[in-house]
TIROTOR-187273 format. One line per field, with one value per atom (N, C-alpha, C): residue in one letter; atom name; x, y, z. Coordinates in steps of 0.2 Angstrom, whole numbers. Example, Ala and Ser with C-alpha at 12.3 -4.5 7.8 and 13.67 -1.06 7.14 Angstrom:
torkol = (A/A/A/S/S/S) $
dodo = (N/CA/C/N/CA/C) $
c1 = (66/62/66/64/68/64) $
c2 = (-28/-22/-16/-11/-5/0) $
c3 = (39/39/39/35/36/39) $
//
This chain:
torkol = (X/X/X/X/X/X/X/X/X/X/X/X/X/X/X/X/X/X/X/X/X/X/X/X/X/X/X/X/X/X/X/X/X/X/X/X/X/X/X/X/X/X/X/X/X/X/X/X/X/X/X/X/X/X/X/X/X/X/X/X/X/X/X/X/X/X/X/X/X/X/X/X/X/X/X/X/X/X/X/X/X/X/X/X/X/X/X/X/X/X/X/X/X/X/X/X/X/X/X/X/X/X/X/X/X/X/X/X/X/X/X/X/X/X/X/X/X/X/X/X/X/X/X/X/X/X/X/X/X/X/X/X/X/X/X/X/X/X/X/X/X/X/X/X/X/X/X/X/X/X/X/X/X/X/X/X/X/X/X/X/X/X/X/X/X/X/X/X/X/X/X/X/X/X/X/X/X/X/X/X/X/X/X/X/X/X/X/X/X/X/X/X/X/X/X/X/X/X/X/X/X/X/X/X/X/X/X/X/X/X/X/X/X/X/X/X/X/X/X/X/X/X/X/X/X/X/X/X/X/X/X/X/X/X/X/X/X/X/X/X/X/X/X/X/X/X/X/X/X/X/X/X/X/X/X/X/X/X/X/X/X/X/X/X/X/X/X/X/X/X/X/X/X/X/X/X/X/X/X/X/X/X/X/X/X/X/X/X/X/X/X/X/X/X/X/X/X/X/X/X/X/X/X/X/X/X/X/X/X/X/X/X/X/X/X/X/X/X/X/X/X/X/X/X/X/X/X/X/X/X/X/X/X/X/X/X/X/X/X/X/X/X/X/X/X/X/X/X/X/X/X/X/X/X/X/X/X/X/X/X/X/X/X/X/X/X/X/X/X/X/X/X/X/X/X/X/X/X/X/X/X/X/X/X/X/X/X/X/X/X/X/X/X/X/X/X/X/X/X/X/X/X/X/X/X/X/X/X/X/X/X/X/X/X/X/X/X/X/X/X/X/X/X/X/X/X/X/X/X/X/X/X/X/X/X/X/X/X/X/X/X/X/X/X/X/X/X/X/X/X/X/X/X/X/X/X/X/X/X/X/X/X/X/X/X/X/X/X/X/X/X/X/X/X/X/X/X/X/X/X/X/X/X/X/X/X/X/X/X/X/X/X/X/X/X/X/X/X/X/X/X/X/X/X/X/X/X/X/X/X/X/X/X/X/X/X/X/X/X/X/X/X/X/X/X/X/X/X/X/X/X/X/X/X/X/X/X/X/X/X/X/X/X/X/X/X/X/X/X/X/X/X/X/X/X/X/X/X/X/X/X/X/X/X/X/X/X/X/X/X/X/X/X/X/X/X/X/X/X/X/X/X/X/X/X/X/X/X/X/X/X/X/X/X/X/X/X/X/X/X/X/X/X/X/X/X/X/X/X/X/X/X/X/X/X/X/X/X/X/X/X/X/X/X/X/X/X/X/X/X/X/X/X/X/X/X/X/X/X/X/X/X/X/X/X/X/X/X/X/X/X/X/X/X/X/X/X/X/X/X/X/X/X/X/X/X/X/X/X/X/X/X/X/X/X/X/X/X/X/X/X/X/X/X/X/X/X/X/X/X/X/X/X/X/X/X/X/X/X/X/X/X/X/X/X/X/X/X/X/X/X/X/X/X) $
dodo = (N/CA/C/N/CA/C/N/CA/C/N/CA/C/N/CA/C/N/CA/C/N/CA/C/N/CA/C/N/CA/C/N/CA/C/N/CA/C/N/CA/C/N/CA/C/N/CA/C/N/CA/C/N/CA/C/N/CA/C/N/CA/C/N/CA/C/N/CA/C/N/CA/C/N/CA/C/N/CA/C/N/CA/C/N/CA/C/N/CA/C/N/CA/C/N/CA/C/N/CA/C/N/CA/C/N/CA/C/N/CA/C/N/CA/C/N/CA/C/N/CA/C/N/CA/C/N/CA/C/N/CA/C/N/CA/C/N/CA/C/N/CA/C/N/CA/C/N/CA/C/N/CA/C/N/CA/C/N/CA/C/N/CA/C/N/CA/C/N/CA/C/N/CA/C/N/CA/C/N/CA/C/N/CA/C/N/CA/C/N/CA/C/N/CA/C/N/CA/C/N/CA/C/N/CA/C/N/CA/C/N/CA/C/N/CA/C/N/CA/C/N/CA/C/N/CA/C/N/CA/C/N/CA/C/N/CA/C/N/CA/C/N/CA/C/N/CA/C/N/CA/C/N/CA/C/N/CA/C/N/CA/C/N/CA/C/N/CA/C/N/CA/C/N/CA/C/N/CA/C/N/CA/C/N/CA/C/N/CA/C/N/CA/C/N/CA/C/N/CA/C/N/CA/C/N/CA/C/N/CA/C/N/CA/C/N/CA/C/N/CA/C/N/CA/C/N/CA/C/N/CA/C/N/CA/C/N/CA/C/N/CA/C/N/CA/C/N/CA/C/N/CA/C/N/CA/C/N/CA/C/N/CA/C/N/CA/C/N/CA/C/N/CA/C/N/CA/C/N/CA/C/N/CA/C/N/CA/C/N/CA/C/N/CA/C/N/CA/C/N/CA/C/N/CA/C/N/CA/C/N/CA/C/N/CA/C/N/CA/C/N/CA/C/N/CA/C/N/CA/C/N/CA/C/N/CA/C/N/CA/C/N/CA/C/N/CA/C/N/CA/C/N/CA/C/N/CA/C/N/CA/C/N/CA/C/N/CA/C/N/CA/C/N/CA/C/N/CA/C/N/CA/C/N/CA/C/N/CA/C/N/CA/C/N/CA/C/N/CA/C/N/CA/C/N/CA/C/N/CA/C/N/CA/C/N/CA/C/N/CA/C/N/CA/C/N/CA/C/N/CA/C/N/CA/C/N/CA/C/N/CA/C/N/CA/C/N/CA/C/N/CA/C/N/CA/C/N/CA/C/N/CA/C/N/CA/C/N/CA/C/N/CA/C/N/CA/C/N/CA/C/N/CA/C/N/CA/C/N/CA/C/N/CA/C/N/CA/C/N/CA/C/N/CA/C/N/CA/C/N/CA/C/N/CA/C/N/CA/C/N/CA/C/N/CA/C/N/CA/C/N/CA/C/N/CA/C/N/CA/C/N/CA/C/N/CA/C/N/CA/C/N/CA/C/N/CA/C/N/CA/C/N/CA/C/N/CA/C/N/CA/C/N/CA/C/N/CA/C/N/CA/C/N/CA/C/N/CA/C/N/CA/C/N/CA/C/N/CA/C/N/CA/C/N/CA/C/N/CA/C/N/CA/C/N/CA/C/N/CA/C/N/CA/C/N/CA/C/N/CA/C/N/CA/C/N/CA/C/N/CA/C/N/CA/C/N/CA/C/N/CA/C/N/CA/C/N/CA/C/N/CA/C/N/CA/C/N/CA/C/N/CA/C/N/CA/C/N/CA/C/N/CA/C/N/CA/C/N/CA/C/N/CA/C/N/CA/C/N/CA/C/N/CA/C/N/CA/C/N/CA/C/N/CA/C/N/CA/C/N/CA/C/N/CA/C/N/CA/C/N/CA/C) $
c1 = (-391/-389/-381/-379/-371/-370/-366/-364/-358/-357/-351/-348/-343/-340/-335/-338/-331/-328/-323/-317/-312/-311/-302/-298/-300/-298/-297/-301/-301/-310/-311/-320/-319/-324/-325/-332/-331/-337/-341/-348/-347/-355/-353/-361/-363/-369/-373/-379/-381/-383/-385/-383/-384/-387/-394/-398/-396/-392/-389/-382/-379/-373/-369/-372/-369/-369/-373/-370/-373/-370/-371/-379/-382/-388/-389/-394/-391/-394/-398/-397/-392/-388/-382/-376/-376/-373/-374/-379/-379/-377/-380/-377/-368/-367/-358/-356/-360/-360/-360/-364/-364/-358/-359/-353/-348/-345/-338/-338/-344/-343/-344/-347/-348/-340/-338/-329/-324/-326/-322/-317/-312/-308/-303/-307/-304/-297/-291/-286/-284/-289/-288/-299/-298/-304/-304/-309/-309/-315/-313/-323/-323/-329/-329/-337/-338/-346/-347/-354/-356/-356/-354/-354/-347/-349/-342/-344/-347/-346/-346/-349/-348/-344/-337/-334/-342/-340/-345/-348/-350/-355/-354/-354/-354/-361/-364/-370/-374/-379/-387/-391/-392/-393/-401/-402/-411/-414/-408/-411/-409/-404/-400/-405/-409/-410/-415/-416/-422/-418/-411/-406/-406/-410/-409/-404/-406/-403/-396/-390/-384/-385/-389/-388/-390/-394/-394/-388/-387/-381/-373/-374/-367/-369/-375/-377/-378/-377/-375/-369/-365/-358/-355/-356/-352/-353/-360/-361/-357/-356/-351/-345/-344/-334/-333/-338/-338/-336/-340/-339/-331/-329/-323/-319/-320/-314/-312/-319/-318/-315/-315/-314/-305/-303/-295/-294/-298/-294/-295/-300/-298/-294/-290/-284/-280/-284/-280/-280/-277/-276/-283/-283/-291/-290/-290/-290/-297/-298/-303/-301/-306/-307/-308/-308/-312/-311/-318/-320/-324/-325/-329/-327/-329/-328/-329/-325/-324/-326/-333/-332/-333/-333/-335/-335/-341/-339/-336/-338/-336/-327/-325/-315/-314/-318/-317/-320/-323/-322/-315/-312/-309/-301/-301/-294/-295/-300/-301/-298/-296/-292/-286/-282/-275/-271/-273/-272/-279/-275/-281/-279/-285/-282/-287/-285/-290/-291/-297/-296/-294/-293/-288/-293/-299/-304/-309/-308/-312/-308/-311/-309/-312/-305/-309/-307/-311/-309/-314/-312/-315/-319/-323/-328/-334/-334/-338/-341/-336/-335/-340/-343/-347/-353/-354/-362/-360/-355/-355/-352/-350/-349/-341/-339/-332/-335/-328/-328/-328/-333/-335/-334/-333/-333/-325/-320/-315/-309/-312/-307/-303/-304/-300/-293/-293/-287/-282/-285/-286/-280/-284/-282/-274/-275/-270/-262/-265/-259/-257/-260/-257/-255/-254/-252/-248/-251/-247/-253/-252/-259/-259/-252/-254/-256/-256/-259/-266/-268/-276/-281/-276/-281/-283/-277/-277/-284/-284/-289/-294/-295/-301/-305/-302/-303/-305/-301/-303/-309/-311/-314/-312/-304/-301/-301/-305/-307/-299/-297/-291/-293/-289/-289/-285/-285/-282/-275/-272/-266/-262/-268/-266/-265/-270/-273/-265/-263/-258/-250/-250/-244/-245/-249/-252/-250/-249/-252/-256/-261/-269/-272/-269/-272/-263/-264/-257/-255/-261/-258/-265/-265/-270/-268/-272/-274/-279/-277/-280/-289/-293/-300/-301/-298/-299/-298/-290/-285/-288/-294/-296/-297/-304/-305/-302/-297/-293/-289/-285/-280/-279/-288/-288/-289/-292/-292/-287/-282/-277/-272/-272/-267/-271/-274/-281/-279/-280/-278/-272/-266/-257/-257/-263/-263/-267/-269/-273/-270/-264/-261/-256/-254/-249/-247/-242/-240/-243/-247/-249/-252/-255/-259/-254/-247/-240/-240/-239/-234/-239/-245/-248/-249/-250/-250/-242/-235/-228/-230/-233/-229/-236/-241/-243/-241/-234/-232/-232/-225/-225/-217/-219/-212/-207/-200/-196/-198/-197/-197/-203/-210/-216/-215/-211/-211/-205/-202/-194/-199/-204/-208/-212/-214/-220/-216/-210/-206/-203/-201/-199/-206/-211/-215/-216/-217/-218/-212/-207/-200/-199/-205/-204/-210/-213/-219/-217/-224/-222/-223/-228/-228/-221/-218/-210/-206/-204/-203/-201/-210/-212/-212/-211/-210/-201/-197/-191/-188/-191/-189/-189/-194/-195/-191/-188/-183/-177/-175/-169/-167/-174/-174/-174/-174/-175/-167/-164/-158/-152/-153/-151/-148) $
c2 = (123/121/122/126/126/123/118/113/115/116/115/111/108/104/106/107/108/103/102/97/99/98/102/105/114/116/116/110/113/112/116/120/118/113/111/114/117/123/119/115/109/113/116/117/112/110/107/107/108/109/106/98/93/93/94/100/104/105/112/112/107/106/112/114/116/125/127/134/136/145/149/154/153/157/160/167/172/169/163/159/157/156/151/157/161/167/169/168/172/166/159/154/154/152/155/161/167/171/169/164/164/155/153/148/150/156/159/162/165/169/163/158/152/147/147/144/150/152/161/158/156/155/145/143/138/137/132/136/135/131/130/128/131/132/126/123/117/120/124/124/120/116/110/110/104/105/99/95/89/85/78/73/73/72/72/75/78/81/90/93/100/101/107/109/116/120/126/125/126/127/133/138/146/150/155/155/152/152/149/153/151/156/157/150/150/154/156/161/166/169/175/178/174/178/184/183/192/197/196/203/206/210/211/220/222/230/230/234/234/235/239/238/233/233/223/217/217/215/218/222/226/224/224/223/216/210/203/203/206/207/206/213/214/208/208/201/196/194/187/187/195/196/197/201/200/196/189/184/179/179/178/181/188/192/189/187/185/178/175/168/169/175/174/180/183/185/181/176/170/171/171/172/166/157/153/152/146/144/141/144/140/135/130/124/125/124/124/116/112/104/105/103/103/97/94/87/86/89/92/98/99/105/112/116/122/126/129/132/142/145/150/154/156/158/152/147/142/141/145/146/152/156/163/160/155/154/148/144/143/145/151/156/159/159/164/162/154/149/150/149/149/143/139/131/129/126/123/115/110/103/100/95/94/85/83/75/77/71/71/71/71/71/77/82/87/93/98/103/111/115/122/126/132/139/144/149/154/156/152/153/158/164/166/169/170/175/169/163/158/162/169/169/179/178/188/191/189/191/191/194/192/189/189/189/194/192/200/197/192/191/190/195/196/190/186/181/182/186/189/191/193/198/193/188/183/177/176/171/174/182/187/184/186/187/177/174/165/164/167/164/171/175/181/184/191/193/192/190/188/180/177/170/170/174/176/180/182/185/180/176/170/167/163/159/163/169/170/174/177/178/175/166/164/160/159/155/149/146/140/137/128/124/119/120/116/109/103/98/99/93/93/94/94/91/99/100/107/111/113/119/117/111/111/114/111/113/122/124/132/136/131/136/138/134/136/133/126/120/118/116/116/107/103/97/95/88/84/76/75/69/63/57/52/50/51/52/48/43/37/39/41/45/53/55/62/65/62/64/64/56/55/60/60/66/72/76/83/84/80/82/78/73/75/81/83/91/96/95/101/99/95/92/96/92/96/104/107/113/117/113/117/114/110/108/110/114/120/125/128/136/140/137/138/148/147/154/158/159/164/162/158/156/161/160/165/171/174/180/183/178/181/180/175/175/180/180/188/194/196/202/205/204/208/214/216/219/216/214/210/208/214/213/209/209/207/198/197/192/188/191/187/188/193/190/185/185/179/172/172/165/167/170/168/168/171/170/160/158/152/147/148/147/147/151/153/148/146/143/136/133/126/122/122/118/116/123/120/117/121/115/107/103/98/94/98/93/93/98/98/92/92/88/79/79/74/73/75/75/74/77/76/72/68/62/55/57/51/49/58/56/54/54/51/42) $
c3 = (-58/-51/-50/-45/-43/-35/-36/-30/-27/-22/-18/-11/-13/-9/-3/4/4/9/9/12/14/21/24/19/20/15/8/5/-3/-6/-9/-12/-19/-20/-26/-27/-35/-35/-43/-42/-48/-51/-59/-63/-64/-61/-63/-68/-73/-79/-84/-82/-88/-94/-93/-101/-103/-101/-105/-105/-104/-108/-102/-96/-91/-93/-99/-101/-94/-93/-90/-93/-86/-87/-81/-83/-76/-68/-69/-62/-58/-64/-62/-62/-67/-62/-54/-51/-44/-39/-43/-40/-36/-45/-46/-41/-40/-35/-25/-27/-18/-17/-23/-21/-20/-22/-19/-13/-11/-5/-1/0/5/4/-2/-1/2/4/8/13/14/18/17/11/7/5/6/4/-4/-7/-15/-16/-21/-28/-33/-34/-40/-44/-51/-53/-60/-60/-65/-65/-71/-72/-69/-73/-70/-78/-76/-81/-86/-92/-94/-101/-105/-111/-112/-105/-105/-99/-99/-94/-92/-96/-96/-105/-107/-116/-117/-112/-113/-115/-114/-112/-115/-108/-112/-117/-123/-129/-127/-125/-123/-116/-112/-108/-108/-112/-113/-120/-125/-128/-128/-123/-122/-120/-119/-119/-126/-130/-135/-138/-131/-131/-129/-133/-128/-123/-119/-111/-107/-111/-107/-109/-115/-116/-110/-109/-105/-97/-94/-90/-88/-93/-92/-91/-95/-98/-91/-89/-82/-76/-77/-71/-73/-77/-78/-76/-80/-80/-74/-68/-61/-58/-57/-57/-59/-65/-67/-62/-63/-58/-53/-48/-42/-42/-47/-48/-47/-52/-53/-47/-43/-36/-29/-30/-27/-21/-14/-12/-13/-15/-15/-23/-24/-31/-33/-39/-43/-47/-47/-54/-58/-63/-70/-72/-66/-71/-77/-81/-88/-91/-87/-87/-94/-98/-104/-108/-115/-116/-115/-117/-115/-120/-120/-128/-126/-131/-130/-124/-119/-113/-107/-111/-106/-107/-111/-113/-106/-108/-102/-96/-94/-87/-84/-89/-87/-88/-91/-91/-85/-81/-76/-69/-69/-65/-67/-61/-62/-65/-65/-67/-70/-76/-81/-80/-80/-78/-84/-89/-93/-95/-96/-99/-105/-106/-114/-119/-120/-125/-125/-123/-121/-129/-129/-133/-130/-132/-129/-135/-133/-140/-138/-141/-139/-147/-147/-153/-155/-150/-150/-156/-163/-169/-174/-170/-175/-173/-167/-166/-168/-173/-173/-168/-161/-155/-153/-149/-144/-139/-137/-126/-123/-117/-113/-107/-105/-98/-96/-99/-99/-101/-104/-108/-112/-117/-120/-119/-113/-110/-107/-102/-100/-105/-111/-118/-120/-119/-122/-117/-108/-103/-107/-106/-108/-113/-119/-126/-130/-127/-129/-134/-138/-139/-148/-150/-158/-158/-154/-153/-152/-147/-144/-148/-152/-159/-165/-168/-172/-166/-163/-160/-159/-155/-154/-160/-165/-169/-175/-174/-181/-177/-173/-169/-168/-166/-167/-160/-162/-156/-157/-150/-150/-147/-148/-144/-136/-133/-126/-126/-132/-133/-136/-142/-143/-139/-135/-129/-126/-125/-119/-122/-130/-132/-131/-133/-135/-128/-123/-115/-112/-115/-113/-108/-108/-103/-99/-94/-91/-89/-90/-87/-91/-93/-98/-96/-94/-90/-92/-96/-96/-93/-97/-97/-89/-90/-84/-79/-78/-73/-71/-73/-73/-68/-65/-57/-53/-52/-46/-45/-53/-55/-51/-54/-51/-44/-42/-36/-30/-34/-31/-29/-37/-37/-33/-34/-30/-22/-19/-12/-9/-15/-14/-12/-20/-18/-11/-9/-2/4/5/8/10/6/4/6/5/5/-2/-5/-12/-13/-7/-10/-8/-3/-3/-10/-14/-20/-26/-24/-29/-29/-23/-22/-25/-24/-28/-34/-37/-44/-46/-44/-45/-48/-44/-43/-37/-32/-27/-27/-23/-22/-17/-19/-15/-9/-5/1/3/2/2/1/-6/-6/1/2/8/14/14/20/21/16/16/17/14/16/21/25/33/38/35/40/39/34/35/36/35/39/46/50/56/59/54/57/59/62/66/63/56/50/47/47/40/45/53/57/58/58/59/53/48/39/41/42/42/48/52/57/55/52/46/41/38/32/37/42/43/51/50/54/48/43/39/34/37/33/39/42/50/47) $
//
């Protein structure tokens, strides 16, 4: 089961899977699939699981394993990284709760958020090399552009599961947050981001060409939002 919340502008996208430690199975792919097309005009992404021990588990072995030919493996393959895709072209900012651990493809769903937000007890890695296997749902690449690519080889290669703390020194996880303090946490930052200019700020730090980015701040320069915030700041310094 895949849940979605939405609230003034911000789409919380929750795997529910508690048997299964939340992995991905190709239900829960088309799931994943229609919970972004129905957050479609959201101005921030939250995706997280349910409970507190699994963020993702990364696939289900139990219903994945009748793929037994490379085309069916390449034909999973694709649906997932699809999906991921869609996750990191999002037009607003994506947060990856990771209320639980992050293993395997459950690593490549959450590189696939722009911001990783993690409880302080959870572990993530890209382990796939304990099943013979890489990353296919584009993790890899993903592990590479965050840590650099001699660091994403060391990990994903040797199959190292990092703590909270690690992930965070490493650049994997960007904010680690006291298991108690978790929930209110993220979806506080989650709130700020959708309250925001956040999706202009990601589409620059993207990649844009100057000019592109000086317009996107005057356009919101000229709006009646920055206005009414600045009317306030310099009524208070009065």
């Amino acid at each position: 089961m895949v849940e979605l919340e939405l609230d003034d502008g911000l789409a919380v996208v929750t795997i529910n899977r508690p048997h299964a430690r939340n992995a991905i199975a190709p239900d829960t792919m088309d799931r994943l699939d229609a919970a972004i097309d129905a957050a479609a005009g959201a101005r921030a992404l939250v995706l997280t699981g349910a409970g507190d021990r699994a963020f993702v588990s990364g696939g289900d072995l139990k219903e994945l394993a009748a793929l037994r030919t490379e085309a069916q493996a390449a034909e999973m393959a694709w649906r997932m990284r699809g999906i991921c895709d869609r996750l990191a072209a999002f037009p607003g900012p994506v947060v990856a709760a990771l209320n639980g651990h992050a293993l395997g493809g459950g690593a490549e769903v959450a590189v696939a958020a722009d911001i990783r937000v993690a409880a302080d007890d959870i572990r993530i890695g890209f382990n796939q090399v304990s099943l013979a296997i890489m990353p296919a749902w584009g993790g890899a690449e993903r592990l590479a552009a965050l840590v650099g690519r001699g660091r994403a080889l060391l990990l994903a290669g040797s199959g190292t599961i990092l703590d909270a703390a690690a992930a965070e020194r490493a650049g994997l996880v960007d904010r680690v947050l006291p298991r108690a303090e978790f929930d209110a946490g993220w979806r506080a930052l989650a709130r700020s981001l959708a309250s925001g200019p956040a999706a202009e700020i990601k589409r620059v730090v993207a990649g844009v060409p100057p000019a592109e980015a000086v317009t996107a701040f005057a356009r919101l320069w000229a709006a009646e939002e920055h206005w009414t915030a600045a009317e306030r700041v310099m009524n208070r310094a009065k």
